[in-house]
TIVO-2410 file (N, C-alpha, C; in nm, 3 decimals):
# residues 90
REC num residu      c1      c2      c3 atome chaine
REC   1      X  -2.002   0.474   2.409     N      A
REC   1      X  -1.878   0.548   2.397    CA      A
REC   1      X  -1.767   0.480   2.477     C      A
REC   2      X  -1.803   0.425   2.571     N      A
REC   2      X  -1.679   0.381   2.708    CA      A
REC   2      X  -1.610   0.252   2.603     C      A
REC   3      X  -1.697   0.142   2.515     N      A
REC   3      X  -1.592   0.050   2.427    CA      A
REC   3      X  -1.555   0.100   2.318     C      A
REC   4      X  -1.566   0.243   2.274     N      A
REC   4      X  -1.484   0.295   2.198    CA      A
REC   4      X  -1.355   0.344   2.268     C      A
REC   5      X  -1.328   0.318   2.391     N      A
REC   5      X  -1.226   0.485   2.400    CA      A
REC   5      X  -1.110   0.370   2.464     C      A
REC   6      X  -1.137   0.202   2.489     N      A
REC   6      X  -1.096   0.104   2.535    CA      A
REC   6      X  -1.132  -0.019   2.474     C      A
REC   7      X  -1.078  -0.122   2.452     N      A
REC   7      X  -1.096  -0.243   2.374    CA      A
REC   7      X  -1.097  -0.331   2.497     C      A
REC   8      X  -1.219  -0.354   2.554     N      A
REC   8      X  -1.176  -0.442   2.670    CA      A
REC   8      X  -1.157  -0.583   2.660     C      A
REC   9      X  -1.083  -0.650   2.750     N      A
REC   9      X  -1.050  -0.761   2.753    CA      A
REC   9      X  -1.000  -0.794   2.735     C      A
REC  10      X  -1.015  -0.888   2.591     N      A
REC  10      X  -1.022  -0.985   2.515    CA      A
REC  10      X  -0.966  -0.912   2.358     C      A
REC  11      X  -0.848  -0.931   2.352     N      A
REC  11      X  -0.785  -0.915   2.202    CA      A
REC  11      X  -0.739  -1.027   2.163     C      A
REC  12      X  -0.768  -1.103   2.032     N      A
REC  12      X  -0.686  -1.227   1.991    CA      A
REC  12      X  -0.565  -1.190   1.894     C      A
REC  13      X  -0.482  -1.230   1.868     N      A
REC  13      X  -0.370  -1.243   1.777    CA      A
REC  13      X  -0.361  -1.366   1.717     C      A
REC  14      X  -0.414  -1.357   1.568     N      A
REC  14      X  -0.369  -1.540   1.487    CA      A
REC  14      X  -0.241  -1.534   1.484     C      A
REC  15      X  -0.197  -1.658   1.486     N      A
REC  15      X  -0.066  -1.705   1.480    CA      A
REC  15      X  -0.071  -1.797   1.344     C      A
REC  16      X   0.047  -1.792   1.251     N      A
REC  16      X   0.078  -1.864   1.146    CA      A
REC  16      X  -0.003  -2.086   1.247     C      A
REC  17      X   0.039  -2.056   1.307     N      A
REC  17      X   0.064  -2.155   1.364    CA      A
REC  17      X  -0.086  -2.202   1.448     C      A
REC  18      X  -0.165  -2.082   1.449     N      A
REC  18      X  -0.329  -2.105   1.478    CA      A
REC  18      X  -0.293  -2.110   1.677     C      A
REC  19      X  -0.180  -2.080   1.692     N      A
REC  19      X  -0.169  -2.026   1.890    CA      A
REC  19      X  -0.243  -1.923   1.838     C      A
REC  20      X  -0.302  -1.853   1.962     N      A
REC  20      X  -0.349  -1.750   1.994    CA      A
REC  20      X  -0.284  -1.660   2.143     C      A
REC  21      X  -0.292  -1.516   2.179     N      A
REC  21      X  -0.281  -1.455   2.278    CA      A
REC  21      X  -0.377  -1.322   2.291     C      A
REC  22      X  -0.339  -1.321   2.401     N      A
REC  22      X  -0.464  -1.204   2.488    CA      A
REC  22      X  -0.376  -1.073   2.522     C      A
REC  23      X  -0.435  -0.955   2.500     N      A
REC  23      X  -0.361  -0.834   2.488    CA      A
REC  23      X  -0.476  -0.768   2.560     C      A
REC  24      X  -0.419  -0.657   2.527     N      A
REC  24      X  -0.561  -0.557   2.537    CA      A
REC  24      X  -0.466  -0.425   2.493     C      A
REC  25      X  -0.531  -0.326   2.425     N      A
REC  25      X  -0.473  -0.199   2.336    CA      A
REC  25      X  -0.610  -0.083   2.369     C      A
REC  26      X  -0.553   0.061   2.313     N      A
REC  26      X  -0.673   0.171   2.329    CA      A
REC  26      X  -0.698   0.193   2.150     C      A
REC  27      X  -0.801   0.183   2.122     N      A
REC  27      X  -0.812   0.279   1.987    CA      A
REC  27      X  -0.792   0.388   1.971     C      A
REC  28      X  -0.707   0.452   1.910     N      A
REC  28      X  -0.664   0.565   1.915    CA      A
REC  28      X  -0.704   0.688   1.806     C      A
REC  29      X  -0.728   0.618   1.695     N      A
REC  29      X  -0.819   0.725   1.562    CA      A
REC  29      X  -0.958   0.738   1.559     C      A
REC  30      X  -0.990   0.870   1.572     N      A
REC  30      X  -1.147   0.882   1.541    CA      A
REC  30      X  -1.194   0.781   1.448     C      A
REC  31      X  -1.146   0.735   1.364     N      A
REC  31      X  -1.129   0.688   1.196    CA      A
REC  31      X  -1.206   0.497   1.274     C      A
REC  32      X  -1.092   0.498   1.348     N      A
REC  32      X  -1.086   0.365   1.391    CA      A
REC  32      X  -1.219   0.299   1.469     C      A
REC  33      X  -1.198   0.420   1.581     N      A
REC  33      X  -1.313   0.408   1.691    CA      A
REC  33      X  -1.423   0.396   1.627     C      A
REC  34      X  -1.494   0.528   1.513     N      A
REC  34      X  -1.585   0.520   1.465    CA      A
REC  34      X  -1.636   0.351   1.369     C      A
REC  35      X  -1.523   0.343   1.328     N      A
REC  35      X  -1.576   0.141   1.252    CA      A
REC  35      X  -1.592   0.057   1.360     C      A
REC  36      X  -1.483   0.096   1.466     N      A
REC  36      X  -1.536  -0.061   1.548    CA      A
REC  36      X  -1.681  -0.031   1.665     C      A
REC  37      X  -1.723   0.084   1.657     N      A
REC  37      X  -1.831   0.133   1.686    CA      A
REC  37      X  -1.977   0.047   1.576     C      A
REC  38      X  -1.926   0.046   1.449     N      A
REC  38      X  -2.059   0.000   1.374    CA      A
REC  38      X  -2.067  -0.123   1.309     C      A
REC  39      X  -1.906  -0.182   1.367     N      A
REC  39      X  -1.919  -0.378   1.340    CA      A
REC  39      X  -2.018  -0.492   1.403     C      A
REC  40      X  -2.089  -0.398   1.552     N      A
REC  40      X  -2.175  -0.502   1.580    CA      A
REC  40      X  -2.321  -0.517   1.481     C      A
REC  41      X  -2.301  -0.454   1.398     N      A
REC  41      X  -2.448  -0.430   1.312    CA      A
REC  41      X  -2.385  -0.429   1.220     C      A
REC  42      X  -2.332  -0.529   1.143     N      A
REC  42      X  -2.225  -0.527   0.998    CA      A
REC  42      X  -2.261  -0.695   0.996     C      A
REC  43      X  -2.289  -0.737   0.903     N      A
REC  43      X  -2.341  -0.925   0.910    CA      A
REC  43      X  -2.237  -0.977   0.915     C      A
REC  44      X  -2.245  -1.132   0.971     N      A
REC  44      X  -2.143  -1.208   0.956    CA      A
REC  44      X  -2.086  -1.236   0.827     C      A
REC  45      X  -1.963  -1.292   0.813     N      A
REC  45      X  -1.903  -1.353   0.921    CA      A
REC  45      X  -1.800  -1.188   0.943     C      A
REC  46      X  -1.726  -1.124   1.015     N      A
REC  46      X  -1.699  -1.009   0.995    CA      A
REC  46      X  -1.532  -1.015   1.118     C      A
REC  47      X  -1.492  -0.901   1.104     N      A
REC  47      X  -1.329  -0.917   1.199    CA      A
REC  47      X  -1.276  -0.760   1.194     C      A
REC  48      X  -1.209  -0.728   1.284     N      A
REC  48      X  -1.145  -0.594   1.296    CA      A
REC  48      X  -1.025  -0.625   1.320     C      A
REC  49      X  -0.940  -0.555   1.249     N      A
REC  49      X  -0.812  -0.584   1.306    CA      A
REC  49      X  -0.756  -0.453   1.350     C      A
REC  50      X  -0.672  -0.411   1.420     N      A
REC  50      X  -0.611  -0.279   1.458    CA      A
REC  50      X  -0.422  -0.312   1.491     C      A
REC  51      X  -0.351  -0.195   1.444     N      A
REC  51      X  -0.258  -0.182   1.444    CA      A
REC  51      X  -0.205  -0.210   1.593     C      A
REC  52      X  -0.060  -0.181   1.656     N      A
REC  52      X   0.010  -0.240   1.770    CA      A
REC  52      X  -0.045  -0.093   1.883     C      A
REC  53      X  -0.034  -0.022   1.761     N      A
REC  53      X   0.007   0.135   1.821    CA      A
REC  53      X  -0.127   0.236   1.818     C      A
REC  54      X  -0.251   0.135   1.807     N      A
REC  54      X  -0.382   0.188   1.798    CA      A
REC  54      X  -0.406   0.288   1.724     C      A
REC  55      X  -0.375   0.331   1.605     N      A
REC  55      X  -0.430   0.414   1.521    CA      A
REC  55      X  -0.460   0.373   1.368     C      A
REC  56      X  -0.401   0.232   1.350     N      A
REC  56      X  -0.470   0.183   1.177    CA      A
REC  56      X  -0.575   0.098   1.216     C      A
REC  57      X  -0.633   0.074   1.110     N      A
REC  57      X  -0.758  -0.044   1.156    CA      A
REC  57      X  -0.783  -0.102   1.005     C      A
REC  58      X  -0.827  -0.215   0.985     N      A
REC  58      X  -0.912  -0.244   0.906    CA      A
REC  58      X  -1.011  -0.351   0.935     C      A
REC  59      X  -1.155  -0.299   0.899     N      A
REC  59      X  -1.257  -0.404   0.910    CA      A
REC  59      X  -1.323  -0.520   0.799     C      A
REC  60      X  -1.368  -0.623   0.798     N      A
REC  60      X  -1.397  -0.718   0.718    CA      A
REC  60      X  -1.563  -0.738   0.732     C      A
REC  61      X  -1.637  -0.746   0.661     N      A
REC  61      X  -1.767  -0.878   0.700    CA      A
REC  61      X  -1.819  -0.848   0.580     C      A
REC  62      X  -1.932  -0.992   0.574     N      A
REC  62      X  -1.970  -1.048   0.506    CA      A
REC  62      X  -1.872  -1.158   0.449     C      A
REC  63      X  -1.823  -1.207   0.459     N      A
REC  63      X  -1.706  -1.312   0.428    CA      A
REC  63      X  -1.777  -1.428   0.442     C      A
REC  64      X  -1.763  -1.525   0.320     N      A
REC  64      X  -1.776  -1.713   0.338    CA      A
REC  64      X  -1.748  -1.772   0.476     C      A
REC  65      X  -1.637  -1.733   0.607     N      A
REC  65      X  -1.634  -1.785   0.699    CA      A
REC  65      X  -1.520  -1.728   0.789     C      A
REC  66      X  -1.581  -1.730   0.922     N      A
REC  66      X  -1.494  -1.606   1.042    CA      A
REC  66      X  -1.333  -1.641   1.001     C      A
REC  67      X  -1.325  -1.732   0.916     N      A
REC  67      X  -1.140  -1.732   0.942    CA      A
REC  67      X  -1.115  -1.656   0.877     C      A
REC  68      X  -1.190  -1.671   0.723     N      A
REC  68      X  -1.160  -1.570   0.593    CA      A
REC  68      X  -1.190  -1.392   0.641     C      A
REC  69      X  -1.235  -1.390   0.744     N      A
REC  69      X  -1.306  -1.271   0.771    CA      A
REC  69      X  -1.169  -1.206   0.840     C      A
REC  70      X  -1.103  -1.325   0.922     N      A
REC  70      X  -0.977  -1.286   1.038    CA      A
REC  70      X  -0.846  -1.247   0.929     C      A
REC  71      X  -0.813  -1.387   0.842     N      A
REC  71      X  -0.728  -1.339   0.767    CA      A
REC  71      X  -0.739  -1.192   0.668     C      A
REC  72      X  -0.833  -1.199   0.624     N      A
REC  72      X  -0.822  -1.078   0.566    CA      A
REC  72      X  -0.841  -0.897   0.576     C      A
REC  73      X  -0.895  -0.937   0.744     N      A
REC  73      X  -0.897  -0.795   0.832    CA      A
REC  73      X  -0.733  -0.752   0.842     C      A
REC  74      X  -0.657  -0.901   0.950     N      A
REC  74      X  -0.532  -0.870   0.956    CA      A
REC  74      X  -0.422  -0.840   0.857     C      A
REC  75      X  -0.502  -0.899   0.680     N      A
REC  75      X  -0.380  -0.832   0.592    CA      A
REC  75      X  -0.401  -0.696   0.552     C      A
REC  76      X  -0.552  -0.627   0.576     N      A
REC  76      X  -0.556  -0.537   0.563    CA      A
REC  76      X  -0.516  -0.434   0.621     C      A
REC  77      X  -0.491  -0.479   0.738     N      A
REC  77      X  -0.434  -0.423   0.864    CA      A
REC  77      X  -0.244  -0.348   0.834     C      A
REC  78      X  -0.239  -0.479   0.788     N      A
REC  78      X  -0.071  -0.482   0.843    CA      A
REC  78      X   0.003  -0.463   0.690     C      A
REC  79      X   0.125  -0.420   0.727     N      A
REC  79      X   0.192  -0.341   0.603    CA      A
REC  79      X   0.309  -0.271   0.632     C      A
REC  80      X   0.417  -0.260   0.566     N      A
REC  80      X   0.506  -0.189   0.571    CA      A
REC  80      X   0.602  -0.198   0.708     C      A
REC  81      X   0.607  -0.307   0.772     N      A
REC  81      X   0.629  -0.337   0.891    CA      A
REC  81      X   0.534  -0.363   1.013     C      A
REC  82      X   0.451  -0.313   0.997     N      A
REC  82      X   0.288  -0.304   1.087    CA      A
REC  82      X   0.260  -0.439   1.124     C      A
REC  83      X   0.223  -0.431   1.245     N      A
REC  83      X   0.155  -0.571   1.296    CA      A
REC  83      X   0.041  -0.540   1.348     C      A
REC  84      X  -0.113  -0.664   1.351     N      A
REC  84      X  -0.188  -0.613   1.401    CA      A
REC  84      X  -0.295  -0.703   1.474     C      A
REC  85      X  -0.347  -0.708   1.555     N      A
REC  85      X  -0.393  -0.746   1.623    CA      A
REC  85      X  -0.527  -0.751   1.587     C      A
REC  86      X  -0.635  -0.868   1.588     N      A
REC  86      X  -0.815  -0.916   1.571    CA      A
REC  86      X  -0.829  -0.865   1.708     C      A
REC  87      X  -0.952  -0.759   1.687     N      A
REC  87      X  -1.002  -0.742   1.821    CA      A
REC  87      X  -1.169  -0.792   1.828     C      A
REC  88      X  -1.199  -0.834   1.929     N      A
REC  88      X  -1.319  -0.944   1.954    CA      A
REC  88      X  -1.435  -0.847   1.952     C      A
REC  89      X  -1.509  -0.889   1.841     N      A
REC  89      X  -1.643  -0.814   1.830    CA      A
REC  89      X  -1.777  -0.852   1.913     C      A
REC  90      X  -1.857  -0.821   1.960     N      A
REC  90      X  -1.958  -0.833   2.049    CA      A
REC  90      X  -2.067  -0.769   2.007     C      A
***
């Protein structure tokens, strides 16, 4: 329960440009918490992405390869102005 209610650490952000940065955010939707609760048991290659403002999420896996897994968490993620942040699965 304690890495549901906190994303510790380690948050990455892709950059068009393949920089990366380190954040750290709270999950904020039952909705949310509950998926990134059951990604460590979801097969590779797999990615979560979550909104700025901790309440959207979308998760990925099974994907050809962790990039395809990253890009397509974060477009699922983001929308309508939304930005969102890969948070590091363990």
């Amino acid at each position: 329960m304690r890495n549901l209610l906190f994303v510790g650490a380690v948050v990455l952000a892709f950059f068009p440009a393949g920089a990366s940065a380190q954040s750290t955010t709270t999950i904020k939707s039952n909705y949310c918490k509950n998926l990134f609760a059951q990604m460590s048991g979801k097969p590779a290659f797999k990615a979560f992405a979550l909104s700025s403002n901790g309440r959207l999420c979308h998760a990925v896996w099974g994907s050809s390869s962790q990039e395809q897994a990253n890009r397509e968490a974060k477009a699922g993620c983001e929308g309508n102005g939304r930005s969102c942040l890969l948070i590091s699965i363990r």
